[in-house]
C-alpha positions in Angstrom: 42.7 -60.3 -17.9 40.3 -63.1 -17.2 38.4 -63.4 -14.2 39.9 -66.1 -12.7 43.3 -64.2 -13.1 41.7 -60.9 -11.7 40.5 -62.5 -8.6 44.0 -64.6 -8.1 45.7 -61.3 -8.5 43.2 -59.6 -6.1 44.3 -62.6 -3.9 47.8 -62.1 -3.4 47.3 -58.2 -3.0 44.9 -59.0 -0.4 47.4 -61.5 1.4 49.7 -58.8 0.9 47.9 -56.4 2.7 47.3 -58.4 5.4 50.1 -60.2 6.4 50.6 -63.9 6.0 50.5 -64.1 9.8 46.9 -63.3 9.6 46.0 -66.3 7.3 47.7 -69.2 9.6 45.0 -72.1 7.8 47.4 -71.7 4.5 50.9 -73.3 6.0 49.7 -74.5 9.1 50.8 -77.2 10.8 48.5 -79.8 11.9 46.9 -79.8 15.2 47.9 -82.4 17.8 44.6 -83.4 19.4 44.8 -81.8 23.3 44.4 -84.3 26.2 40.9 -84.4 27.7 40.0 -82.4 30.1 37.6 -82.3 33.2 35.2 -79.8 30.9 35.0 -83.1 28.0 34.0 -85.5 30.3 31.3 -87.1 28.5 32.9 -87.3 25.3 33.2 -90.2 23.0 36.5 -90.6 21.5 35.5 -88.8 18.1 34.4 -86.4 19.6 37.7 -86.0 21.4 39.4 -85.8 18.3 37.5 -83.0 16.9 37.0 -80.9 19.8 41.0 -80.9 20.5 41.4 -79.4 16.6 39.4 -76.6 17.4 41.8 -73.2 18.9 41.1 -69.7 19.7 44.4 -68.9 17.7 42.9 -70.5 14.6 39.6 -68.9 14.3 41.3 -65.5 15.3 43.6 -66.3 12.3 40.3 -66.3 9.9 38.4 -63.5 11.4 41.2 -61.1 11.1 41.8 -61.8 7.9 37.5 -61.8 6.9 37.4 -58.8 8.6 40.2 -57.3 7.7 40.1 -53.3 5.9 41.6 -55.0 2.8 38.4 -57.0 2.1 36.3 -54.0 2.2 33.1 -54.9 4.1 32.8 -58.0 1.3 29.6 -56.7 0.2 27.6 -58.7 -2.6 28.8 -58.6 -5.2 32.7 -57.0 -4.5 36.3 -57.6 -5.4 36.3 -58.2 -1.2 33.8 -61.1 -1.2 35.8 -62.3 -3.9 38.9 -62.5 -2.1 37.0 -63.6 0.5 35.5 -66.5 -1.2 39.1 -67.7 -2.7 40.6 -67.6 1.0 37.8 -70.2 1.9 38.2 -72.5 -0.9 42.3 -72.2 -0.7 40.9 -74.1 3.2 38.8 -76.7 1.4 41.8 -77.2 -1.1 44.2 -77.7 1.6 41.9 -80.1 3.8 41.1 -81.9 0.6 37.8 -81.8 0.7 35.8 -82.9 -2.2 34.6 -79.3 -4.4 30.9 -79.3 -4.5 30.4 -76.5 -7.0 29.6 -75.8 -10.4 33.1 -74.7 -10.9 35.3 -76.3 -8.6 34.2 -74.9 -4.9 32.3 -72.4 -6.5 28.5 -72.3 -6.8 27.8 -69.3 -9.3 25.0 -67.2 -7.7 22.2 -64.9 -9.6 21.6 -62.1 -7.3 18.3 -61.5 -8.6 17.0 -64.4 -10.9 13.8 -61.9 -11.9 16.6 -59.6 -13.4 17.9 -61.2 -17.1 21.3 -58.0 -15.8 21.4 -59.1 -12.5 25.1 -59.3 -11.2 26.9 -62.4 -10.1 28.1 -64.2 -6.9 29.0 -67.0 -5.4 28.4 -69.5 -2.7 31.6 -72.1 -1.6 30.8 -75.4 -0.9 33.0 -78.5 0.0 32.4 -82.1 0.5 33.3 -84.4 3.4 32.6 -87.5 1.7 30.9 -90.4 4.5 32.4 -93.7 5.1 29.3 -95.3 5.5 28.4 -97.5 2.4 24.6 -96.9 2.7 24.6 -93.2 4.3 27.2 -91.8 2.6 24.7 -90.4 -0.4 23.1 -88.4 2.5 24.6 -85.3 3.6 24.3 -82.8 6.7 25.1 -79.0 6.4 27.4 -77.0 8.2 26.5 -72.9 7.1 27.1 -69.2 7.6 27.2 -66.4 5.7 30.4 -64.6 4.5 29.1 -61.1 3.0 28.6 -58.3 4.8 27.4 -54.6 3.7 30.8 -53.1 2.4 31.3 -49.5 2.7 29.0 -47.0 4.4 29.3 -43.7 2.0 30.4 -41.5 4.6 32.4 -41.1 7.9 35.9 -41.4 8.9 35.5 -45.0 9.2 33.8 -46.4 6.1 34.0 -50.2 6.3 31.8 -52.7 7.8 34.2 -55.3 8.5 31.6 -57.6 9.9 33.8 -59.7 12.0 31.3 -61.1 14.0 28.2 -61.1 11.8 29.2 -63.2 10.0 33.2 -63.8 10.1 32.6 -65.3 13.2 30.4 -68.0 11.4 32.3 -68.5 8.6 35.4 -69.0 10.5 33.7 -71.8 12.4 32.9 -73.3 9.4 36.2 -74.0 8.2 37.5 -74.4 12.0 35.2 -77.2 12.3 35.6 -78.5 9.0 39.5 -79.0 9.5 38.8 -81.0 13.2 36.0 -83.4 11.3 38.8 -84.0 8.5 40.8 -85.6 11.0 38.4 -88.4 11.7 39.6 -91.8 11.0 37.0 -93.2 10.3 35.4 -90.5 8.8 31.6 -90.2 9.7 29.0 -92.6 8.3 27.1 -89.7 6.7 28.6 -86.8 4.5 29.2 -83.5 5.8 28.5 -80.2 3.1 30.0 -77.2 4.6 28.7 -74.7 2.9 29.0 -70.4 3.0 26.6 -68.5 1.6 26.7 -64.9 -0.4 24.0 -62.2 -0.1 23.2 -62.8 3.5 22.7 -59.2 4.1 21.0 -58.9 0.6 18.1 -60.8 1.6 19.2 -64.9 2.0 20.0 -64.1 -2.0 22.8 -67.3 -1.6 20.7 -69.8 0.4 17.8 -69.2 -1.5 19.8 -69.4 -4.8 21.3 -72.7 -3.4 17.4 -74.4 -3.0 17.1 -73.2 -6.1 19.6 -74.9 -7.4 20.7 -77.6 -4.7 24.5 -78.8 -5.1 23.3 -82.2 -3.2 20.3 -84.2 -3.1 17.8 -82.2 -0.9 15.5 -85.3 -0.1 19.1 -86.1 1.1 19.9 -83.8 3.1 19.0 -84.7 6.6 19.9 -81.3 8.8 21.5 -78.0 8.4 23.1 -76.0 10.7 23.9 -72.5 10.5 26.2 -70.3 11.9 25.6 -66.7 12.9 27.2 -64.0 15.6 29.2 -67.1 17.6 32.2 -64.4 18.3 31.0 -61.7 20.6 29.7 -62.1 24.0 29.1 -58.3 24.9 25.1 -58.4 24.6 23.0 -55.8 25.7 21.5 -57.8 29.2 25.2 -59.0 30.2 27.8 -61.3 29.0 27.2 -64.1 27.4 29.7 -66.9 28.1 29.7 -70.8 27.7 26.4 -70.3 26.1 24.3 -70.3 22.5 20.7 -69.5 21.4 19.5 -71.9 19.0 16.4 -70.8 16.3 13.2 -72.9 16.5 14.1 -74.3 19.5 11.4 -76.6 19.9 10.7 -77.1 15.8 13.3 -80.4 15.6 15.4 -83.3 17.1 18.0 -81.2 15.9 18.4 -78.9 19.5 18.0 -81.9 21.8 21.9 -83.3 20.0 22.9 -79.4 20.5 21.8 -79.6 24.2 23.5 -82.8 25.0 27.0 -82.2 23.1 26.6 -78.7 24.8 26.7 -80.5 28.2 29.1 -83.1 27.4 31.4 -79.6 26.9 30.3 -77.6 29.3 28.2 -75.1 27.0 24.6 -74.0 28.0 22.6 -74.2 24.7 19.1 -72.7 25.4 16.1 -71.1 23.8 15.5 -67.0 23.7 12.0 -67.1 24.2 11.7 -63.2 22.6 13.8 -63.8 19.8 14.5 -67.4 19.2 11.4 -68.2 16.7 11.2 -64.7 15.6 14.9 -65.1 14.6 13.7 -68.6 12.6 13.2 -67.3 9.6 16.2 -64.0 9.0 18.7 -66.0 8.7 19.9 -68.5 6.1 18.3 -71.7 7.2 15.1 -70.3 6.3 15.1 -71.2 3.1 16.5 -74.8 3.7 13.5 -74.9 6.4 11.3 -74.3 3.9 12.9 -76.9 1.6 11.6 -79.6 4.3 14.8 -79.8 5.6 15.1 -79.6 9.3 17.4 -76.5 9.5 18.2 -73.6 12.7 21.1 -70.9 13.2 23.1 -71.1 16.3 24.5 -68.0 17.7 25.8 -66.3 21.3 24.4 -63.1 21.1 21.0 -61.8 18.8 21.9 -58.6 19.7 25.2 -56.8 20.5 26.8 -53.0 20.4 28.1 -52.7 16.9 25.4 -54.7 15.0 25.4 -53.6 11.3 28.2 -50.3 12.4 31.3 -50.0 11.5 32.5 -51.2 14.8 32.3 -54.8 14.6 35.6 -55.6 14.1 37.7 -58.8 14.7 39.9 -57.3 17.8 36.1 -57.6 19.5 35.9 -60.9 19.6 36.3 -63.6 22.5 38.2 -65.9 20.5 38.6 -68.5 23.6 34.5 -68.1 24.2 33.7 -69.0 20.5 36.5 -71.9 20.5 33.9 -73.8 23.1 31.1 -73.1 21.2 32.5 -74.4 18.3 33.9 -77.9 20.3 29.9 -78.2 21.0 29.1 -77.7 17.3 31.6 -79.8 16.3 30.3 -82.7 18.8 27.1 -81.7 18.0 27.8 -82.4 14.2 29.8 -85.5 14.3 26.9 -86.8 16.6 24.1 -86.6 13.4 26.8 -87.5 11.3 27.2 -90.9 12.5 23.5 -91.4 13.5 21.5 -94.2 11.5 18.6 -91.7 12.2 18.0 -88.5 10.1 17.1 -85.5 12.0 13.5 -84.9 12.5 10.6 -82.4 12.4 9.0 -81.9 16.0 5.3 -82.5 14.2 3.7 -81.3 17.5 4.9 -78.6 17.6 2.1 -76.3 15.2 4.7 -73.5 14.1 6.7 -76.5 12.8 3.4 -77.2 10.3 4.9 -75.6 7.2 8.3 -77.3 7.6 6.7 -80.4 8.5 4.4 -80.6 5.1 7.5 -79.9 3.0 9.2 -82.5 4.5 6.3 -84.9 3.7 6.2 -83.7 0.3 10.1 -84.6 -0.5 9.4 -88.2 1.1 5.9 -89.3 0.0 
Protein backbone atom coordinates (compact mmCIF):
# COMPACT_ATOMS: atom_id res chain seq x y z
CA UNK A 1 0.00 0.00 0.00
CA UNK A 2 1.65 3.32 -0.70
CA UNK A 3 2.05 5.87 1.76
CA UNK A 4 -0.14 8.24 0.76
CA UNK A 5 -2.92 5.44 0.85
CA UNK A 6 -1.61 4.29 4.40
CA UNK A 7 -1.94 7.59 5.92
CA UNK A 8 -5.61 8.24 4.09
CA UNK A 9 -6.64 4.94 5.49
CA UNK A 10 -5.06 5.77 8.94
CA UNK A 11 -7.30 8.96 8.37
CA UNK A 12 -10.63 7.70 8.21
CA UNK A 13 -9.88 5.02 11.11
CA UNK A 14 -8.85 7.91 13.02
CA UNK A 15 -12.18 9.93 12.17
CA UNK A 16 -13.76 6.85 12.94
CA UNK A 17 -12.60 6.66 16.26
CA UNK A 18 -13.33 9.89 17.10
CA UNK A 19 -16.45 10.83 15.95
CA UNK A 20 -17.18 13.27 13.26
CA UNK A 21 -18.64 15.50 15.91
CA UNK A 22 -15.18 16.06 17.11
CA UNK A 23 -13.80 17.40 13.76
CA UNK A 24 -16.65 20.23 13.21
CA UNK A 25 -13.77 22.39 10.66
CA UNK A 26 -14.52 19.46 7.91
CA UNK A 27 -18.57 20.32 7.13
CA UNK A 28 -18.87 23.32 8.92
CA UNK A 29 -20.77 25.89 8.19
CA UNK A 30 -19.42 29.31 7.91
CA UNK A 31 -19.28 31.65 10.71
CA UNK A 32 -21.62 34.74 10.74
CA UNK A 33 -19.39 37.52 11.97
CA UNK A 34 -20.92 38.41 15.81
CA UNK A 35 -22.02 42.00 16.51
CA UNK A 36 -19.47 44.13 18.33
CA UNK A 37 -19.42 44.18 21.57
CA UNK A 38 -18.40 46.68 24.50
CA UNK A 39 -15.08 44.31 25.04
CA UNK A 40 -14.08 45.24 20.86
CA UNK A 41 -14.42 48.73 21.21
CA UNK A 42 -11.35 49.90 19.54
CA UNK A 43 -11.61 47.72 16.76
CA UNK A 44 -11.26 48.53 13.12
CA UNK A 45 -13.65 46.97 10.99
CA UNK A 46 -11.20 44.04 9.89
CA UNK A 47 -10.57 43.40 12.77
CA UNK A 48 -14.22 42.97 13.51
CA UNK A 49 -14.43 40.48 11.00
CA UNK A 50 -11.86 38.25 12.26
CA UNK A 51 -12.36 38.43 15.78
CA UNK A 52 -16.23 37.48 15.31
CA UNK A 53 -14.92 34.05 13.34
CA UNK A 54 -13.08 33.03 16.15
CA UNK A 55 -15.48 30.47 18.86
CA UNK A 56 -14.75 28.43 21.83
CA UNK A 57 -16.87 25.59 20.11
CA UNK A 58 -14.38 25.65 17.14
CA UNK A 59 -11.12 25.40 18.77
CA UNK A 60 -12.68 22.80 21.26
CA UNK A 61 -13.59 20.91 18.00
CA UNK A 62 -9.68 20.72 17.04
CA UNK A 63 -8.21 20.10 20.37
CA UNK A 64 -10.43 17.08 21.00
CA UNK A 65 -9.76 15.64 18.05
CA UNK A 66 -5.46 16.56 18.39
CA UNK A 67 -5.68 15.25 21.61
CA UNK A 68 -7.72 12.71 21.22
CA UNK A 69 -6.39 8.72 22.45
CA UNK A 70 -6.75 7.75 18.69
CA UNK A 71 -3.71 9.98 17.76
CA UNK A 72 -1.57 8.45 20.26
CA UNK A 73 0.46 11.29 21.81
CA UNK A 74 1.57 12.21 17.91
CA UNK A 75 5.04 11.73 18.74
CA UNK A 76 7.76 12.32 15.92
CA UNK A 77 7.68 10.45 13.75
CA UNK A 78 4.06 8.30 14.32
CA UNK A 79 1.11 7.01 12.40
CA UNK A 80 -0.67 9.77 15.13
CA UNK A 81 1.28 12.87 13.91
CA UNK A 82 0.43 11.64 10.62
CA UNK A 83 -3.13 11.73 11.05
CA UNK A 84 -2.58 14.62 12.72
CA UNK A 85 -0.86 16.37 9.95
CA UNK A 86 -3.66 15.27 7.28
CA UNK A 87 -6.55 16.70 9.62
CA UNK A 88 -4.62 20.12 9.39
CA UNK A 89 -4.10 20.20 5.71
CA UNK A 90 -7.88 18.74 5.10
CA UNK A 91 -8.37 22.81 7.02
CA UNK A 92 -6.04 24.49 4.56
CA UNK A 93 -7.81 22.47 1.67
CA UNK A 94 -11.19 23.49 2.73
CA UNK A 95 -10.23 27.40 3.42
CA UNK A 96 -8.46 27.18 0.14
CA UNK A 97 -5.43 28.31 1.14
CA UNK A 98 -2.56 28.24 -1.30
CA UNK A 99 -0.22 24.68 -0.34
CA UNK A 100 3.20 25.84 0.53
CA UNK A 101 4.98 22.59 0.64
CA UNK A 102 7.12 20.41 -1.26
CA UNK A 103 4.31 18.13 -1.72
CA UNK A 104 1.15 19.86 -1.63
CA UNK A 105 0.86 21.19 2.24
CA UNK A 106 3.49 18.98 3.15
CA UNK A 107 7.14 20.10 3.90
CA UNK A 108 9.06 16.67 4.24
CA UNK A 109 11.17 16.87 7.39
CA UNK A 110 14.76 15.03 8.12
CA UNK A 111 14.75 14.41 11.78
CA UNK A 112 18.33 14.31 12.00
CA UNK A 113 20.08 15.71 8.82
CA UNK A 114 23.68 14.40 10.49
CA UNK A 115 22.06 10.81 10.14
CA UNK A 116 22.08 9.56 6.09
CA UNK A 117 18.88 6.64 8.25
CA UNK A 118 17.34 9.36 9.96
CA UNK A 119 13.43 8.89 9.87
CA UNK A 120 10.96 11.28 8.22
CA UNK A 121 8.39 13.99 9.14
CA UNK A 122 6.62 16.67 8.19
CA UNK A 123 5.84 20.27 8.79
CA UNK A 124 2.19 21.74 7.13
CA UNK A 125 2.30 24.97 5.69
CA UNK A 126 -0.47 27.03 3.78
CA UNK A 127 -0.50 30.33 2.07
CA UNK A 128 -2.77 33.29 2.49
CA UNK A 129 -1.77 35.02 -0.57
CA UNK A 130 -1.67 39.36 0.05
CA UNK A 131 -3.64 41.60 -2.00
CA UNK A 132 -1.22 44.11 -2.01
CA UNK A 133 0.61 44.42 -5.37
CA UNK A 134 4.02 45.36 -3.85
CA UNK A 135 3.73 43.50 -0.33
CA UNK A 136 2.23 40.63 -1.32
CA UNK A 137 5.89 38.73 -2.04
CA UNK A 138 6.38 39.31 1.81
CA UNK A 139 4.95 37.06 4.14
CA UNK A 140 4.33 36.98 8.08
CA UNK A 141 4.13 33.63 10.15
CA UNK A 142 1.55 32.30 12.15
CA UNK A 143 3.27 28.93 14.16
CA UNK A 144 2.86 26.11 16.79
CA UNK A 145 3.89 22.89 17.12
CA UNK A 146 1.65 19.85 16.65
CA UNK A 147 3.83 16.73 18.05
CA UNK A 148 3.94 15.74 21.31
CA UNK A 149 5.82 12.74 23.19
CA UNK A 150 3.47 9.76 22.35
CA UNK A 151 3.28 7.04 24.71
CA UNK A 152 4.92 6.82 28.13
CA UNK A 153 6.04 2.88 28.42
CA UNK A 154 4.20 2.23 31.46
CA UNK A 155 1.18 3.13 33.57
CA UNK A 156 -2.49 2.67 33.27
CA UNK A 157 -2.62 5.73 31.27
CA UNK A 158 0.03 5.68 28.64
CA UNK A 159 -0.64 8.57 26.24
CA UNK A 160 0.38 12.09 26.30
CA UNK A 161 -2.33 13.61 24.56
CA UNK A 162 -0.78 17.05 24.68
CA UNK A 163 -3.84 19.07 24.35
CA UNK A 164 -2.56 22.14 25.57
CA UNK A 165 1.13 21.88 24.71
CA UNK A 166 0.68 22.23 21.86
CA UNK A 167 -3.00 21.34 20.54
CA UNK A 168 -3.93 24.38 21.94
CA UNK A 169 -1.47 26.26 19.48
CA UNK A 170 -2.19 24.42 16.62
CA UNK A 171 -5.80 24.75 16.95
CA UNK A 172 -5.37 28.55 17.00
CA UNK A 173 -3.54 28.28 14.10
CA UNK A 174 -6.16 27.03 11.97
CA UNK A 175 -8.94 29.01 14.07
CA UNK A 176 -7.30 32.09 13.12
CA UNK A 177 -6.40 31.12 9.73
CA UNK A 178 -10.25 30.43 8.91
CA UNK A 179 -11.35 34.24 10.48
CA UNK A 180 -8.25 36.00 8.27
CA UNK A 181 -9.79 33.91 5.09
CA UNK A 182 -12.76 35.84 5.39
CA UNK A 183 -11.17 39.20 4.76
CA UNK A 184 -12.34 40.99 1.79
CA UNK A 185 -9.93 42.53 1.00
CA UNK A 186 -7.58 40.22 2.00
CA UNK A 187 -4.37 41.78 3.83
CA UNK A 188 -1.74 43.67 1.90
CA UNK A 189 0.91 41.26 3.05
CA UNK A 190 0.80 37.30 2.91
CA UNK A 191 0.11 35.33 5.80
CA UNK A 192 2.19 31.58 6.17
CA UNK A 193 0.57 29.63 8.73
CA UNK A 194 2.71 27.16 9.42
CA UNK A 195 2.85 23.89 12.19
CA UNK A 196 5.86 22.44 12.96
CA UNK A 197 6.96 18.57 13.72
CA UNK A 198 9.66 17.64 16.32
CA UNK A 199 8.86 20.36 18.79
CA UNK A 200 9.45 18.11 21.61
CA UNK A 201 12.39 16.49 19.68
CA UNK A 202 14.41 19.48 19.90
CA UNK A 203 12.85 22.52 17.35
CA UNK A 204 13.79 19.38 14.74
CA UNK A 205 10.75 21.07 12.29
CA UNK A 206 11.59 24.85 12.68
CA UNK A 207 14.98 24.31 12.37
CA UNK A 208 14.55 21.95 9.41
CA UNK A 209 12.25 24.69 7.94
CA UNK A 210 15.41 27.60 8.14
CA UNK A 211 17.06 25.08 6.64
CA UNK A 212 15.06 24.80 4.00
CA UNK A 213 12.76 27.94 4.06
CA UNK A 214 9.30 27.33 2.06
CA UNK A 215 9.29 31.41 1.50
CA UNK A 216 11.73 33.95 1.06
CA UNK A 217 13.31 34.53 4.55
CA UNK A 218 14.69 38.12 3.75
CA UNK A 219 10.88 38.14 3.23
CA UNK A 220 9.59 37.23 5.95
CA UNK A 221 8.93 40.16 8.11
CA UNK A 222 7.62 38.46 11.70
CA UNK A 223 6.64 35.19 13.11
CA UNK A 224 4.51 34.45 15.70
CA UNK A 225 4.26 31.38 17.60
CA UNK A 226 1.89 29.69 19.38
CA UNK A 227 2.38 27.73 22.61
CA UNK A 228 0.18 26.56 25.85
CA UNK A 229 -2.84 29.32 24.92
CA UNK A 230 -5.50 26.70 26.40
CA UNK A 231 -5.10 26.28 30.10
CA UNK A 232 -5.27 28.97 32.65
CA UNK A 233 -4.67 26.68 35.86
CA UNK A 234 -0.92 27.98 36.61
CA UNK A 235 0.82 27.36 39.55
CA UNK A 236 0.51 31.26 41.17
CA UNK A 237 -3.37 31.54 40.24
CA UNK A 238 -5.53 31.74 37.26
CA UNK A 239 -4.56 33.13 34.45
CA UNK A 240 -7.44 34.83 32.54
CA UNK A 241 -7.72 37.55 29.84
CA UNK A 242 -4.05 37.50 29.76
CA UNK A 243 -0.76 36.16 27.63
CA UNK A 244 3.09 36.21 28.21
CA UNK A 245 4.91 37.11 25.29
CA UNK A 246 8.87 35.81 24.73
CA UNK A 247 11.51 38.56 24.34
CA UNK A 248 9.36 41.04 25.38
CA UNK A 249 11.36 43.88 24.90
CA UNK A 250 13.54 42.28 21.75
CA UNK A 251 10.89 43.81 18.86
CA UNK A 252 8.11 46.13 17.61
CA UNK A 253 6.43 42.97 17.35
CA UNK A 254 4.85 43.05 21.45
CA UNK A 255 3.95 46.72 21.32
CA UNK A 256 1.06 45.48 18.11
CA UNK A 257 0.35 42.46 20.72
CA UNK A 258 -0.11 45.04 23.52
CA UNK A 259 -2.39 47.30 21.67
CA UNK A 260 -4.77 44.66 19.82
CA UNK A 261 -4.67 43.10 23.40
CA UNK A 262 -6.39 46.27 24.68
CA UNK A 263 -8.52 46.97 21.82
CA UNK A 264 -10.00 43.26 23.17
CA UNK A 265 -9.72 43.42 26.49
CA UNK A 266 -6.59 40.91 26.90
CA UNK A 267 -3.64 41.90 29.19
CA UNK A 268 -0.44 40.90 27.17
CA UNK A 269 2.56 41.32 29.46
CA UNK A 270 6.09 40.26 30.06
CA UNK A 271 7.14 37.27 32.80
CA UNK A 272 10.11 38.83 33.96
CA UNK A 273 11.48 35.10 35.28
CA UNK A 274 10.67 33.34 32.42
CA UNK A 275 9.82 35.46 29.52
CA UNK A 276 13.61 35.72 27.95
CA UNK A 277 14.60 32.50 29.36
CA UNK A 278 11.64 31.06 27.48
CA UNK A 279 13.07 32.96 24.12
CA UNK A 280 14.92 30.48 22.83
CA UNK A 281 12.82 26.69 23.83
CA UNK A 282 10.49 27.20 21.64
CA UNK A 283 10.12 27.18 17.88
CA UNK A 284 10.79 30.78 17.04
CA UNK A 285 14.16 30.31 18.08
CA UNK A 286 15.39 29.25 15.14
CA UNK A 287 13.49 31.87 12.98
CA UNK A 288 15.06 34.48 15.63
CA UNK A 289 18.20 33.39 14.70
CA UNK A 290 17.40 33.50 10.99
CA UNK A 291 17.11 37.54 11.58
CA UNK A 292 13.67 37.26 11.58
CA UNK A 293 11.94 39.07 14.35
CA UNK A 294 10.13 36.01 15.87
CA UNK A 295 8.47 35.37 19.84
CA UNK A 296 5.87 32.56 21.20
CA UNK A 297 2.79 33.74 22.92
CA UNK A 298 1.33 31.66 25.51
CA UNK A 299 -1.14 31.96 28.90
CA UNK A 300 0.56 29.89 31.16
CA UNK A 301 4.80 28.75 31.15
CA UNK A 302 3.91 26.44 33.62
CA UNK A 303 0.76 24.46 34.57
CA UNK A 304 -0.14 20.97 36.56
CA UNK A 305 0.11 18.39 33.81
CA UNK A 306 3.09 19.72 31.85
CA UNK A 307 4.75 16.83 29.84
CA UNK A 308 2.11 14.06 32.03
CA UNK A 309 -0.33 12.29 30.82
CA UNK A 310 -2.90 14.56 32.19
CA UNK A 311 -2.99 17.22 29.77
CA UNK A 312 -5.92 16.46 28.11
CA UNK A 313 -8.40 18.57 26.00
CA UNK A 314 -11.45 18.34 28.68
CA UNK A 315 -8.77 20.75 30.62
CA UNK A 316 -9.03 23.50 28.67
CA UNK A 317 -10.84 26.95 28.94
CA UNK A 318 -12.00 27.00 25.58
CA UNK A 319 -13.94 30.52 26.03
CA UNK A 320 -10.43 31.92 27.78
CA UNK A 321 -8.27 30.85 24.73
CA UNK A 322 -11.17 32.13 22.11
CA UNK A 323 -10.12 35.91 23.49
CA UNK A 324 -6.70 35.25 23.22
CA UNK A 325 -6.91 34.23 19.95
CA UNK A 326 -9.36 37.50 18.88
CA UNK A 327 -6.10 39.48 20.12
CA UNK A 328 -3.81 37.35 17.95
CA UNK A 329 -5.87 37.54 15.25
CA UNK A 330 -6.03 41.52 15.62
CA UNK A 331 -2.69 41.40 16.35
CA UNK A 332 -1.85 39.62 12.98
CA UNK A 333 -4.08 41.38 10.65
CA UNK A 334 -2.53 44.62 12.13
CA UNK A 335 1.29 43.61 10.70
CA UNK A 336 -0.41 42.25 7.83
CA UNK A 337 -1.64 45.36 6.52
CA UNK A 338 1.33 47.54 7.78
CA UNK A 339 3.60 49.21 5.05
CA UNK A 340 6.23 48.73 7.80
CA UNK A 341 8.00 45.36 8.51
CA UNK A 342 8.39 44.38 12.03
CA UNK A 343 11.47 45.47 13.69
CA UNK A 344 14.41 44.43 15.94
CA UNK A 345 14.49 46.56 19.22
CA UNK A 346 18.57 47.36 18.42
CA UNK A 347 18.81 48.75 22.04
CA UNK A 348 17.98 46.36 23.51
CA UNK A 349 21.72 44.31 23.94
CA UNK A 350 20.15 40.60 24.24
CA UNK A 351 18.46 41.55 20.91
CA UNK A 352 22.47 41.77 19.44
CA UNK A 353 22.49 38.37 17.87
CA UNK A 354 19.08 38.72 16.25
CA UNK A 355 19.77 42.10 15.24
CA UNK A 356 23.22 41.16 13.29
CA UNK A 357 21.32 38.43 11.33
CA UNK A 358 18.93 40.67 10.39
CA UNK A 359 21.56 43.09 9.02
CA UNK A 360 23.21 40.27 7.34
CA UNK A 361 19.87 39.22 5.23
CA UNK A 362 19.44 43.10 4.26
CA UNK A 363 22.98 44.51 3.58
Amino acid sequence: MSSVALRAAALVTAFAVVGWAQAPHVMRRPVRPRAATAEAAGLTPEMRVVVGHITANSLRGDVSFLASDSLEGRDTPSRGLDIAGEYIASQFRRLGLEPAGDDGYFQSVVIRPEDPDSPKSRNVAGILRGSDPQLKDTYVMLSAHYDHLGLAETGEDRIFNGANDDASGTASVLEIANALVGLHPRPKRSVLFILFCGEEKGLRGSLYYVAHPLVPLDKTVADLNLEQIGRTDAPEGPHLKSANVTGFDFSDMVPILVDAGKRVGIAVSKDVQAGDKYFELSDNAPIAKAGIPAHTLSVTYEFSDYHAVGDEWQKIDYDNMAKVDRMIAAALTMVANSDEPVHWNEKNSKAGAFVKAWKARHP
